[in-house]
N, C-alpha and C positions, 0 to 999 in steps of 0.2 A: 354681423359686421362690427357691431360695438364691443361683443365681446373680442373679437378680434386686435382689433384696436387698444384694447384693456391687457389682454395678456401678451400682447406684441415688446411692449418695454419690460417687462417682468421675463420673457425668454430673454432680451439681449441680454440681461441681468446675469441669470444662470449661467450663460454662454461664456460672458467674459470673467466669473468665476471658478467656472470650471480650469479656464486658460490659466486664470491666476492660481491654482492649485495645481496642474501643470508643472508650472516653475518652480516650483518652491524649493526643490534642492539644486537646480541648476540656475534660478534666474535671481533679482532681486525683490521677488512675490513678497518675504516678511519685511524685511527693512521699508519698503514703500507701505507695505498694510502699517507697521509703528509709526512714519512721517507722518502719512496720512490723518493716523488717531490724534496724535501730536495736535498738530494743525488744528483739525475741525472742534479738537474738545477744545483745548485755548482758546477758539473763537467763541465755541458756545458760552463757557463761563466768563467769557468778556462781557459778553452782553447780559447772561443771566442776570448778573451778580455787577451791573455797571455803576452802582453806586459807592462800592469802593469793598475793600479785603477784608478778610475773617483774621482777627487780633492775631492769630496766630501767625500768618504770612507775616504780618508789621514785627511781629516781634521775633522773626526769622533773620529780620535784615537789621534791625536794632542789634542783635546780639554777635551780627556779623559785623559791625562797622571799624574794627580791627579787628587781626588778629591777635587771638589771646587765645589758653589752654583753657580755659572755662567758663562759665557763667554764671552766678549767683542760682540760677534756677535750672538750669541744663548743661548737657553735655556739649562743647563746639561745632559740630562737625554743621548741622544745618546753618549755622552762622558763615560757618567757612564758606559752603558754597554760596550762597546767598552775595556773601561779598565778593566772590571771585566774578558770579554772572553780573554783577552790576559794575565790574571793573569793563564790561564786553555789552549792555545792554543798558538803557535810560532808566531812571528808577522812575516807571511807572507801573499800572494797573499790569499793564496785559502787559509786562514783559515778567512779571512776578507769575502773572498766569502760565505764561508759554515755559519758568522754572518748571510749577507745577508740574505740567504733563509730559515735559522732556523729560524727569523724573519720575513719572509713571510709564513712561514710552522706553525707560532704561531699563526699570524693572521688567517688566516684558521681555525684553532683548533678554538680561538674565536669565530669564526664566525659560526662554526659547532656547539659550545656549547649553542649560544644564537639559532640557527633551534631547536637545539631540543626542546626548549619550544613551539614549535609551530606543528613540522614534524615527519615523521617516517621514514628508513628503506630508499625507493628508493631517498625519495624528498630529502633526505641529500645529500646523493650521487651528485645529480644532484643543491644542490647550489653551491655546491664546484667544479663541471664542468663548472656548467657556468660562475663562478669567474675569471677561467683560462683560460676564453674567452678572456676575458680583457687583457689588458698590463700590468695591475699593480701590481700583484703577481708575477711576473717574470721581466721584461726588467724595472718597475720602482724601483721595489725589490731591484733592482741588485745592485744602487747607495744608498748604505746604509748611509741616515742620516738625519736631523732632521721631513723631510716629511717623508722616509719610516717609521720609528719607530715609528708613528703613525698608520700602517696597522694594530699593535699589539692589541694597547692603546685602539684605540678607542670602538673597538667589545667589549672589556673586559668593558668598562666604562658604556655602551648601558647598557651589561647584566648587571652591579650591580645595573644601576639604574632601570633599568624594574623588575628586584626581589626586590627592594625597595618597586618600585612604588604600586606593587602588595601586598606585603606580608610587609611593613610598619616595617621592623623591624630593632634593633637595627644595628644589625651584618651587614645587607644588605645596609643599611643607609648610615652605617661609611665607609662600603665599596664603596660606589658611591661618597663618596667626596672624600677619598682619593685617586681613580684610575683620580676624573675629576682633581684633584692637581698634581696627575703623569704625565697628558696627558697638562696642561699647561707648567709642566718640560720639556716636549719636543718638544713643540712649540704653542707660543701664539695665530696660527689664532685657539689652541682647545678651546679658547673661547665660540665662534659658536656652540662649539660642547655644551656644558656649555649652553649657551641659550638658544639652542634649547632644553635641558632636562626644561628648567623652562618654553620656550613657552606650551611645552605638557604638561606641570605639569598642567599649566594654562587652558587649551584648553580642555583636556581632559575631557569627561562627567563624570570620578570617580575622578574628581579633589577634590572635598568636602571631600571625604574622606583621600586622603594622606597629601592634604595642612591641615588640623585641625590636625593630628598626629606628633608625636615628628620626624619622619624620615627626612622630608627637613630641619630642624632645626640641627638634627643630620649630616646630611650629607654638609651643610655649614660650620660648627664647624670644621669638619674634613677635609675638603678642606682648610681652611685660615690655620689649623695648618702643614698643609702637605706642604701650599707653603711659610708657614711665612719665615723661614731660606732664600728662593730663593730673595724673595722682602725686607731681611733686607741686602743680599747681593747684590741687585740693590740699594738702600738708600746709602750703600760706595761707592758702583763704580759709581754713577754719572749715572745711569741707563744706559750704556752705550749701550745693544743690541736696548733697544728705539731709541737712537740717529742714531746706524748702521740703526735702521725700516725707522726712518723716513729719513733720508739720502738717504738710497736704493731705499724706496717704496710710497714715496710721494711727494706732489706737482708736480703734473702732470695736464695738461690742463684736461679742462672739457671733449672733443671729443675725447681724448687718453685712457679717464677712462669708459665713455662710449664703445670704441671699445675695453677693457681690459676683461670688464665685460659681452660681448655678447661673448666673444670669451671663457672666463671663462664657458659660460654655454652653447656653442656648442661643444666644449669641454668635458666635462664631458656627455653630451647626448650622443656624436660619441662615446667614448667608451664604453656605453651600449649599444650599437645598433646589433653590432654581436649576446652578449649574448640573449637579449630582442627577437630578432628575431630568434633564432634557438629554445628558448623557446616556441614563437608562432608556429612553424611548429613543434616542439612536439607535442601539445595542439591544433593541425587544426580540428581536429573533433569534438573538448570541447571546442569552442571557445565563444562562447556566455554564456555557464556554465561559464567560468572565469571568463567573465564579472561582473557574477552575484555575482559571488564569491566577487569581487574588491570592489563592492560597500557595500558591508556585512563585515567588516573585521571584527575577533573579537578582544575584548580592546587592549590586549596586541599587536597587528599587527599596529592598530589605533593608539597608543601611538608611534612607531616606526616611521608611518608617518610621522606624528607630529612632532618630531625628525629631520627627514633627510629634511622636507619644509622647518621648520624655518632656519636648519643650514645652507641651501644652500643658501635660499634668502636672511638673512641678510649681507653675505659678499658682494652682490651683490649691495645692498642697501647701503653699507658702502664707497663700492669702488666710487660711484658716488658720495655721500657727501660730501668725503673726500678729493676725486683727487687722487688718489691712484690706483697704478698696482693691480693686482687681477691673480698671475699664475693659471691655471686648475691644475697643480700638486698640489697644497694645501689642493686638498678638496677629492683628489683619493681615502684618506683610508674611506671616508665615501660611496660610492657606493654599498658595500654590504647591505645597506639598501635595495635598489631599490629591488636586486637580492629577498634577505630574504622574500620579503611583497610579490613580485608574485608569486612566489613558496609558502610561506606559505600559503599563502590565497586560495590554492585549497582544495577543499573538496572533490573532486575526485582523484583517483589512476591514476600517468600517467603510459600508457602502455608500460610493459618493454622493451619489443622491442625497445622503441623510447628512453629509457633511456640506453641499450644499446649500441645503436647507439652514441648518446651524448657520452659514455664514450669512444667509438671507434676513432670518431672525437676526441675527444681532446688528445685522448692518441697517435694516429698516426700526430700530430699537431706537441706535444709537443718531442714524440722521432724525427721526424725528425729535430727540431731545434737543439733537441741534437747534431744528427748527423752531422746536416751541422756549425756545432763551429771552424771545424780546417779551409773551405774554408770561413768561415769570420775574423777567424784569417790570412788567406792568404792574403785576397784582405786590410783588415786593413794594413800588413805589407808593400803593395803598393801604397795603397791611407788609410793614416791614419787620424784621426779626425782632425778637422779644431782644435776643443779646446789644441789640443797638449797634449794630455792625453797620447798618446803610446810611449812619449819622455819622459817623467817625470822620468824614474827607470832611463834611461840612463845616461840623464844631472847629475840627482843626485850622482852617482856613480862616473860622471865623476869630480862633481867640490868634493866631498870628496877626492876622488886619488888627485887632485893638490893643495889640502888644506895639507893634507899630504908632500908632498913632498916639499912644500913650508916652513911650520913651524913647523912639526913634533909635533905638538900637537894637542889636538881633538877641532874641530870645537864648537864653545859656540854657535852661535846665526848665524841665516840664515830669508830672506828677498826676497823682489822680488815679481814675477807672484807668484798668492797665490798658483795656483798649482805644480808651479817649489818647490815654498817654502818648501812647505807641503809634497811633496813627497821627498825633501831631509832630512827633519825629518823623515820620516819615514822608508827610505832606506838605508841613513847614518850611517853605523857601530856607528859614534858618538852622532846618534840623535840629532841633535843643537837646540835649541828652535826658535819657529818661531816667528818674530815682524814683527807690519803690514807694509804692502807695501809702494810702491810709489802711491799708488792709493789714500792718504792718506795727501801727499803731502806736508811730513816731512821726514825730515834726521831724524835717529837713535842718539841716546842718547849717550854723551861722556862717559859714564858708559858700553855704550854696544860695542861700538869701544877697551874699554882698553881689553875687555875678548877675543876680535878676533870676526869678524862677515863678512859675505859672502853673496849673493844676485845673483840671475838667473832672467834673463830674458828670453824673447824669442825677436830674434834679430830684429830688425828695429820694436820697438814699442816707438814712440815719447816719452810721457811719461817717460818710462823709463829710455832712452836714457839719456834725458835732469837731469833725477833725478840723475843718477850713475855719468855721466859728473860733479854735482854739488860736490857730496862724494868727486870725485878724484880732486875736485878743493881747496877741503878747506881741504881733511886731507891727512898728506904726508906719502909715501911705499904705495899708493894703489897699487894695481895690476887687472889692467882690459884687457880683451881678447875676442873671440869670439871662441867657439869652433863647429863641426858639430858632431851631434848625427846622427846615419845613423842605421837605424832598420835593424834586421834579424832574419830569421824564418828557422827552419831547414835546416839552411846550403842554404838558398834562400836569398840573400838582397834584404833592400825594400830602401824607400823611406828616404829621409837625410833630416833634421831642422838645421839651426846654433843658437846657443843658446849665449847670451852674457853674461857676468859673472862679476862679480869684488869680489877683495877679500882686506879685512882689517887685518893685523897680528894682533897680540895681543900688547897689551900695544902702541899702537899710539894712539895718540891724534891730536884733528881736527889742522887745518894753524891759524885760524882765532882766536884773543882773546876773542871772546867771543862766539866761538863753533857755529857748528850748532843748529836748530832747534830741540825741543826737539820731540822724536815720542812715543805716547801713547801708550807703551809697556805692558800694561796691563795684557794681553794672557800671553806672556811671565815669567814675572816677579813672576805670582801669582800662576801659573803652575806649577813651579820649576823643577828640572830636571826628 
């Protein structure tokens, strides 16, 4: 009887998945499975993560607070939306969340849009489970900024230019340069992505046919016009996110680059490995049919290749050239290739059963992680990140209240740890604008001292230290201190940081005549409030 009881809710399970597998070309079976993810994961990471955002969401919407064609350290494009959903939604936690995974819930949709040039009916279903094998619709999703915003971009860029590739025309053309002009708006390694449509262009056996058509001609026109504005506001600014690349990301030994680049691409293999593999023990019976299948792919599968080889192996090849880091997080939105080609390349039905199953798995995967949000919110509020991400709402809140009470007017400009910074922009009743750090390795501009300016650190970081010490040495009323930020979670305390602070009033001017150091406030200044 008990077991009866036990497998009783496990059949309704199956039952109303089968139904929903069913529909899927006649009903709204995928758009309700993407709402669905949508939802549940923005819930989870709401609570996961309730002590406040990873630096990078903060500096998603810091970079968006006008529009401008650029930013000291990126490309616009996650700024732009950033500003546009806050033009439609409250700037807090969980509507930054709900960005997040509407943005991974898009990607999907892309991705389901380009299956269906190839798939029917179950095989949908199951690219889009085995996506959510992976980590990067979810827990890479969740740090919304210029790599996720690429989950979206890229699938969409694929399909314009594979309807291009195929069907040569106008509409489809324009449209594959301007989405590959969107996807360099939001970050430059989409270059790759960009070569790699022009290695398969090249590679391809119906190449004769689209390179002699007006469509590659068409779709460059409309890529240089898509990104002119971006590159005549690099020509002003002194191409500054170049200077941030190469600064950040090169001049590295040869043997650093080499182990960058091997780890770039066990990397990317490790996280196909679940999917790849639960694919093959779907498919244990069809297993040599697959095979056969693989090496047969038809044009449009084969062009995809083409695609995801070249894109992968040129950053690989570049990083060793060049001396240059190579993160695995760069190239995450492109893996739905892999997914796409083995699944489309079957010419057989997988048995529902095993696609059931696959949905069972991942559905009991993915609500248990739901579930378990509030005890990773617990153990976070005891052992919280090394990055200092679960202090960031606190410090901020804390140095606004003594900015207040100090000079009774709103904070202008804030500085410091970029993430202390950034979340005091964003948490600050006042918003202050953020100018770069001490990482930077300049004092603040006598123009930005006379408006009032403020600066977090996190406590006993040299750097810093030595940089704030310099502030409070050449301009006089500074005001420096240490405070402790001390976490707590329903009425539970957790773990304390001491944070160092300094604060500049307004209208002081540096000790020394001829001022400090001037700091290229660029972000700031061009941002405007």
């Amino acid at each position: 009887m008990r077991d009866l009881l036990i497998l009783a809710p496990l059949r309704s399970v199956r039952t109303f998945l089968v139904r929903w597998l069913d529909k899927i070309e006649t009903g709204w079976s995928i758009p309700i499975f993407l709402i669905g993810f949508v939802g549940l994961a923005a819930l989870g990471f709401s609570v996961a993560y309730v002590h406040g955002m990873h630096m990078d969401i903060l500096e998603a919407w810091a970079v968006g607070r006008t529009f401008d064609w650029g930013f000291w350290k990126h490309p616009p494009l996650m700024g732009w939306i950033a500003h546009l959903w806050t033009d439609v939604f409250p700037l807090t936690d969980w509507s930054f969340r709900l960005l997040a995974m509407v943005n991974a819930g898009l990607a999907l949709f892309a991705v389901d849009l380009l299956a269906r040039r190839f798939v029917r009916g179950d095989k949908r279903a199951v690219i889009l489970l085995l996506l959510l094998l992976t980590p990067v619709y979810l827990f890479h999703a969740e740090k919304y900024n210029a790599n996720s915003i690429m989950l979206a971009v890229w699938p969409f860029a694929t399909y314009c230019f594979l309807r291009s590739f195929e069907e040569r025309t106008v509409g489809w053309a324009a449209a594959a340069g301007f989405l590959c002009a969107l996807a360099m708006l939001g970050k430059y390694y989409s270059i790759f992505l960009i070569l790699g449509f022009v290695a398969a262009a090249f590679l391809h056996p119906d190449r004769k046919r689209y390179l002699l058509s007006r469509a590659p001609w068409i779709s460059v026109a409309c890529g240089l016009i898509g990104i002119a504005p971006h590159v005549y506001w690099l020509a002003q600014n002194d191409f500054l996110p170049f200077q941030y690349a190469v600064h950040t990301h090169i001049a590295r030994d040869g043997n650093q680059s080499l182990r960058d680049a091997a780890l770039f691409a066990i990397t990317n293999i490790a996280y196909l490995l679940f999917p790849v593999i639960s694919l093959c023990v779907m498919l244990r019976s069809h297993l040599r049919e697959w095979g056969r299948n693989l090496k047969e792919l038809p044009s449009g599968l084969f062009l995809l290749l083409l695609v995801f080889a070249a894109s992968i192996l040129m950053p690989i090849v570049m990083v060793v050239g060049v001396g240059s880091d190579l993160p695995a997080t760069w190239h995450f939105q492109g893996l739905f290739l892999v997914i796409l080609i083995l699944v489309g390349a079957l010419r057989f039905e997988i048995p529902r059963r095993e696609t059931v199953n696959l949905a069972t798995m991942v559905g009991g995967l993915f609500l248990c992680a739901v579930l378990a949000s509030p005890l990773h919110a617990l153990y976070r509020n005891a052992h919280p990140n090394q990055s200092g991400r679960d202090f960031y709402r606190g410090a901020a809140l804390e140095l606004a209240s003594a900015w207040h009470k100090a000079y009774g007017v709103p904070l202008a400009r804030v500085s410091g740890d970029d993430g202390l910074a950034f979340a005091t922009e964003f948490y600050s009743p006042d918003h202050p604008l953020y100018g770069r750090s001490f990482a930077f390795a300049a004092l603040p501009a006598d123009s930005t001292f006379a408006k009032g300016w403020s600066a977090l650190c996190f406590a006993g970081e040299p750097r810093c230290d030595a940089w704030m010490a310099e502030i409070a040495r050449k301009v006089p009323g500074t005001r420096r201190w240490t405070f402790p930020v001390t976490l707590s979670l329903w009425g539970v305390t957790g773990a304390t940081r001491e944070i160092a602070a300094i604060m500049v009033g307004p209208s002081a001017t540096p000790g020394s005549p001829d001022g400090p150091k001037r700091l290229d406030d660029v972000g700031a200044r061009r941002r405007g409030p």
